[in-house]
N, C-alpha and C positions, 0 to 999 in steps of 0.2 A: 482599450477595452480589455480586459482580465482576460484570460484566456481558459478556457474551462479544459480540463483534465478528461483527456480520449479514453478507449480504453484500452487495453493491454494490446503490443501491437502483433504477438499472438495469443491471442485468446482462446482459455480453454473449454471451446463452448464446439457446440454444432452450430453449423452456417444457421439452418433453420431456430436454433437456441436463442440466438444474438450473441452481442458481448456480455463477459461477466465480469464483475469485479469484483478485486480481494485484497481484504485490510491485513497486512504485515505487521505485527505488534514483535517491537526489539524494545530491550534496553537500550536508553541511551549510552550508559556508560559501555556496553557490551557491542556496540555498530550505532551512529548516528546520522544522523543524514549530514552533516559533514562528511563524515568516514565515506559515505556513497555516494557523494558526488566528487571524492577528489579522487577517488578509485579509476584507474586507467579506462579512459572512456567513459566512466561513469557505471562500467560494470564489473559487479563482485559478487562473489555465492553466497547466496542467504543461506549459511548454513549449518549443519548441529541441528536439523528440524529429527525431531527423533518420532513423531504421529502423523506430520502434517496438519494436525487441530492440537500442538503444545502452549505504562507506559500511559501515559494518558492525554494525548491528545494526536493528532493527527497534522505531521509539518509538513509531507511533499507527494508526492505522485511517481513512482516507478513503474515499469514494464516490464514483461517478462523476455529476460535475453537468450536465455537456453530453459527447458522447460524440468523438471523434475528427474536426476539423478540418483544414482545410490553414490555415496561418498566412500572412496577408500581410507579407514584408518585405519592406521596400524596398531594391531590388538582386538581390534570390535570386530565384533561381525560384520559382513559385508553390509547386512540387511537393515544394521542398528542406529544408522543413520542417512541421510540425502540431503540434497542442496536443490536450491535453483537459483540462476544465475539474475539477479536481477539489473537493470540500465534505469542512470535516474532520470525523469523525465524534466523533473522541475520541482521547488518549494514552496510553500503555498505563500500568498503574499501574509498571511495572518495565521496562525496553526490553530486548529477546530481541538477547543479540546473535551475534551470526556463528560465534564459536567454540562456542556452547550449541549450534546446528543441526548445526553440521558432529559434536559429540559423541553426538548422539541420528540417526545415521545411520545404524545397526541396528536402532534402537529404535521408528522410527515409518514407519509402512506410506506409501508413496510417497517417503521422502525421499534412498533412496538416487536416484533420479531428477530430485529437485529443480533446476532449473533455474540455483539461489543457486550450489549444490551444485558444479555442471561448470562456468557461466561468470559468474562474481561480476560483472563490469562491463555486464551486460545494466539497460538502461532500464528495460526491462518484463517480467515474465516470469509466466507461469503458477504457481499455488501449486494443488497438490492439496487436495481437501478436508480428508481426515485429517493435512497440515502444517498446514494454516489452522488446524484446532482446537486444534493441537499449541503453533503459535504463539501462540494468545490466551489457554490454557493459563496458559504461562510465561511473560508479560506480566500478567500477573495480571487480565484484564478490563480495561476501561477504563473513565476517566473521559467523558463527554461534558462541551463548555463550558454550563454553567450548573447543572449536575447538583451536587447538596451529597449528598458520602458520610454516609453514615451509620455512626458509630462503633460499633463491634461492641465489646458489654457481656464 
């Protein structure tokens, strides 16, 4: 059985909030989820976020490994950029991509609000719970690295 996508294993929410979940939009050519799952441990800084709200479809499931930093570059302001560290969790067995979301936009309770939804080129953005489920859904589960599927008889 597929294994559906937890959520972040520290989550920036209040106990009383729940979990929350948030879609990470990179280039591929610029970080891939190649890139972040051969990353030592699987984790690497998501970083260059220069708003925290700055690709089209959706291939794996990361966690947050360290939470929000300011990055040191040399020349910029301190302030002008931060990171978070992200660990990959796993790839989805099938990647959800962008035109499957925008068609199930009647279909699943918060996505007419979706974030993808109204401004595609955001960095970071909020995923409601019932899109999260929607998306791990139609990704068919994932795999985690080191995990061996088991062949369904």
């Amino acid at each position: 059985m597929p294994r559906k996508a937890k959520p972040t294993a520290q989550p920036a929410s209040t106990p009383a909030a729940g979990p929350q979940y948030w879609l990470l939009n990179t280039e591929p050519g610029e970080w891939s989820w190649s890139d972040q799952a051969r990353a030592a441990g699987g984790t690497a800084p998501w970083d260059g976020v220069r708003n925290r709200a700055a690709s089209r479809r959706v291939v794996g499931v990361v966690e947050v490994a360290r939470p929000w930093y300011e990055e040191e570059r040399e020349g910029e302001k301190a302030a002008a950029a931060g990171a978070v560290d992200m660990r990959a969790v796993g790839e989805f067995r099938q990647p959800v991509a962008l035109g499957e979301i925008k068609k199930a936009v009647d279909e699943v309770e918060g996505m007419r609000d979706f974030a993808l939804l109204r401004q595609p080129r955001l960095s970071v953005m909020p995923v409601p719970a019932k899109v999260w489920d929607w998306i791990c859904e139609m990704g068919g589960g994932f795999v985690q690295d080191g995990d061996i599927e088991e062949e369904e008889d």
